[in-house]
C-alpha positions as CSV (number, residue, x, y, z in Angstrom):
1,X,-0.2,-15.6,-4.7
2,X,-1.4,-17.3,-1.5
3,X,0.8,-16.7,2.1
4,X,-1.3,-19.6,3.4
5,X,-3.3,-23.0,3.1
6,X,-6.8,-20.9,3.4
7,X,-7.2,-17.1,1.6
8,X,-9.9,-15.3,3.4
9,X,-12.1,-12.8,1.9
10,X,-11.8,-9.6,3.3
11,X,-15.7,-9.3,4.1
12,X,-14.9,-12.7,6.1
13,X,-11.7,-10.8,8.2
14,X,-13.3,-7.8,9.1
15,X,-16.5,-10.2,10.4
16,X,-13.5,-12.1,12.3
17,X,-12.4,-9.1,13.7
18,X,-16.2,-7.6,14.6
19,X,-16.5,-10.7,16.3
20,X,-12.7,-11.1,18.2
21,X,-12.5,-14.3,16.6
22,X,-9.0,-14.6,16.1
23,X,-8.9,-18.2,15.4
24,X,-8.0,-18.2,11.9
25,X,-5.0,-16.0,12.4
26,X,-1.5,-17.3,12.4
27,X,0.4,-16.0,15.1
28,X,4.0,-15.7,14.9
29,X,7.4,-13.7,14.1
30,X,7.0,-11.9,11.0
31,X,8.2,-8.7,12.1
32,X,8.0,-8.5,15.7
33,X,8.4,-11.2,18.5
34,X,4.7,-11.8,18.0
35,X,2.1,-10.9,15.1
36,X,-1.4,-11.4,13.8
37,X,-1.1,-12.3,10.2
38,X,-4.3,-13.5,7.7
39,X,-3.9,-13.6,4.2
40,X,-7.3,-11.8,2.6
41,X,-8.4,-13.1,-0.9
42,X,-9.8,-10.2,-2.8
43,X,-6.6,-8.2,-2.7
44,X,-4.0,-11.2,-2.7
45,X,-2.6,-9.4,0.3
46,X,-1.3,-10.1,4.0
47,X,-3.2,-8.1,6.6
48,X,0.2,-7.9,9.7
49,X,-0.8,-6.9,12.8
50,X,2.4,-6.1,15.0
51,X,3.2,-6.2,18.8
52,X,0.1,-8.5,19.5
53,X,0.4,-9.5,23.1
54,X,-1.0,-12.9,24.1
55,X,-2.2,-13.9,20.7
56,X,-4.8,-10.8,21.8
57,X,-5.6,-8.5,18.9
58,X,-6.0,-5.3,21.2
59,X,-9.0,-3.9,21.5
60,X,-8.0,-0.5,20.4
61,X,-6.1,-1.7,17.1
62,X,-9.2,-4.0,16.7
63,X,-11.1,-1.3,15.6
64,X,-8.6,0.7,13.5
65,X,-8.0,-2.1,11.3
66,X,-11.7,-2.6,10.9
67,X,-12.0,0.9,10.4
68,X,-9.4,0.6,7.6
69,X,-10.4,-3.0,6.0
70,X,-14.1,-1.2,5.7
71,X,-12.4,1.9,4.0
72,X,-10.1,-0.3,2.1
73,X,-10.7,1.1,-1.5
74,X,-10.3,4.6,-0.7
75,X,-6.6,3.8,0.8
76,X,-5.7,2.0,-1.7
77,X,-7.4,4.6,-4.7
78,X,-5.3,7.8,-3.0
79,X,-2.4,5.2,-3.2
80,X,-3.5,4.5,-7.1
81,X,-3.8,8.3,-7.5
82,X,-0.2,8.5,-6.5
83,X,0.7,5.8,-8.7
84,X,-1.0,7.5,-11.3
85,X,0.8,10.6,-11.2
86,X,4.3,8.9,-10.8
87,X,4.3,6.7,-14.0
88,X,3.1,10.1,-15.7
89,X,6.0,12.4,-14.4
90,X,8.1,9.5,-15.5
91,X,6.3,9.4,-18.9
92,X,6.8,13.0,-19.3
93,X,10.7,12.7,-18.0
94,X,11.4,10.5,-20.4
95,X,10.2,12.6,-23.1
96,X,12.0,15.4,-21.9
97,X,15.7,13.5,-21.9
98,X,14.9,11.4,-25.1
99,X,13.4,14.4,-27.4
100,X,14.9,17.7,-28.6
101,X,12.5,20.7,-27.7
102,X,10.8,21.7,-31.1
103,X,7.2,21.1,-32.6
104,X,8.1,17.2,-32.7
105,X,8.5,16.9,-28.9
106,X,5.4,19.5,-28.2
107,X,2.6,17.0,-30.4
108,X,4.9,13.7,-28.5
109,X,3.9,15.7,-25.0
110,X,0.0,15.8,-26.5
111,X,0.1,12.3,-27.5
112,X,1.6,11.3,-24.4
113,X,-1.1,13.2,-22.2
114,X,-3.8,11.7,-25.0
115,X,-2.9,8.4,-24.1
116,X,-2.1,8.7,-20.0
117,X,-6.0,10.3,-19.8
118,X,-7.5,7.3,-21.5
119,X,-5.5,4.5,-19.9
120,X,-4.3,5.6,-16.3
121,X,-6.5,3.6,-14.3
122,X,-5.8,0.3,-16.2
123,X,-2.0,0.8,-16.6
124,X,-1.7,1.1,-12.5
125,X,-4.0,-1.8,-11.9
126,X,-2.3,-3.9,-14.8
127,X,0.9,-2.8,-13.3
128,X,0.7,-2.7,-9.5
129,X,-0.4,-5.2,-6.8
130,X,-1.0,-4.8,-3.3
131,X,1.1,-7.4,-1.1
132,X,0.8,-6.4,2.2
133,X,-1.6,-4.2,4.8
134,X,0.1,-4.1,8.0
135,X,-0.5,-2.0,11.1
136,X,1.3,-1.5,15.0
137,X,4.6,-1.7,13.3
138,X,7.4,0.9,14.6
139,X,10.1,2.8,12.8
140,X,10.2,0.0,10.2
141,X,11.8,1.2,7.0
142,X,13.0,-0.8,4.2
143,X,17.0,-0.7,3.8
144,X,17.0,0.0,0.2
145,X,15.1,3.3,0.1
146,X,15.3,4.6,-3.7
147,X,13.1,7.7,-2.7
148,X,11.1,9.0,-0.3
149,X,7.9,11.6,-0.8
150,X,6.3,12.9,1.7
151,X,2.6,14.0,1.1
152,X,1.8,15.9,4.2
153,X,2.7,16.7,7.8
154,X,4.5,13.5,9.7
155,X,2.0,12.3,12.4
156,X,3.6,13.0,16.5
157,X,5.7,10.5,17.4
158,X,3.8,7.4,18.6
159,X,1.0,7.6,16.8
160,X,-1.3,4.9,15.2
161,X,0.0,4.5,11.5
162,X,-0.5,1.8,9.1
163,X,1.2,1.0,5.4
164,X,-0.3,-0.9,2.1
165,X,2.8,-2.1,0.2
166,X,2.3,-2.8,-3.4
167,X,4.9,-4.8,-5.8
168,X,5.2,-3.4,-9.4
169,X,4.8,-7.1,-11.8
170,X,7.2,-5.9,-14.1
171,X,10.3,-4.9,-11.8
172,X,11.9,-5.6,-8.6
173,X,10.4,-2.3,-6.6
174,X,7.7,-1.8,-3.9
175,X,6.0,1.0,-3.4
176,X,4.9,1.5,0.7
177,X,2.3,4.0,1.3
178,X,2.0,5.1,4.9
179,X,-0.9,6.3,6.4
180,X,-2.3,7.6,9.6
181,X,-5.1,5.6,11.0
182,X,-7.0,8.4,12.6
183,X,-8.8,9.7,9.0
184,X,-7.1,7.4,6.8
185,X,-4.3,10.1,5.5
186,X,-1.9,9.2,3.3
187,X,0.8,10.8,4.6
188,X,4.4,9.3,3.1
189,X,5.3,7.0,0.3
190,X,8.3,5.5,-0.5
191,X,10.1,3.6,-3.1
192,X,12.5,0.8,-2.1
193,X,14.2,-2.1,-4.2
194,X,13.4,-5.3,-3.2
């Protein structure tokens, strides 16, 4: 799925970014009164910057992001991680509600683990896409929190946090993953309908 005319690959936005070119950048309301928005190829995704003054990328976020974009596959493999361990739990919950306790249920629970150990990995990617990167965005929540986990301390008030957003193909539900730009910490996920 394409946001715009022209997809860029993300090697190509952090080189626009390394160089302050910010001319293939739409600038407009997306969230704020005025944002940086490119639509990066390899991940199908939107990279948002908010609160960008003078169609100016500044100088300080310029670096974050790149920062982030570089370390891209490790966000997005803690968030995968997550992921991973969610469907499990839910695996295992259904299980638990659908199967009387007995010798039955215990070789189900084997089978089950069997199975999640061999195809994890695939499942998520098969199952999970990321739609959105964005960064600079304050107390932004989505209206129609299911759940909310949080993974760690909270960052101070004010400080530099970014979320990747993925969509689940199967159902209407998003999955925001929040992280704190200084080490790349994922810190709070939640799970909101769409």
């Amino acid at each position: 799925m394409s946001y715009y005319d022209e997809d860029f690959k993300l090697a190509e936005v952090i080189s626009f970014l390394k160089n302050r070119d910010y001319s293939s950048f739409d600038f407009r309301r997306e969230y704020t009164a005025n944002d940086a928005l490119i639509s990066i190829k390899d991940t199908d995704a939107l990279l948002t910057i908010c609160n960008v003054p003078d169609n100016m990328i500044p100088e300080q976020t310029v670096i974050q992001v790149i920062d982030v974009l570089e370390h891209l596959d490790e966000c997005i493999e803690q968030a995968s991680d997550w992921l991973t361990s969610h469907e499990f739990e839910l695996g295992l919950q259904h299980l638990k509600n659908n199967w009387k306790p007995g010798e039955a249920w215990v070789k189900e629970v084997k089978s089950w683990c069997e199975y999640w150990k061999e195809t994890k990995l695939d499942t998520v990617k098969k199952r999970y896409t990321v739609s959105e990167i964005c960064f600079r965005l304050d107390d932004f929540w989505p209206t129609s929190v299911m759940e909310e986990y949080c993974r760690g301390p909270e960052p101070q008030k004010g400080a530099d946090v970014f979320f990747i957003d993925f969509c689940h193909r199967d159902c209407d539900s998003d999955f925001r993953f929040m992280f704190l730009c200084e080490d790349r910490r994922l810190y709070k996920f939640i799970i909101h309908i769409l």
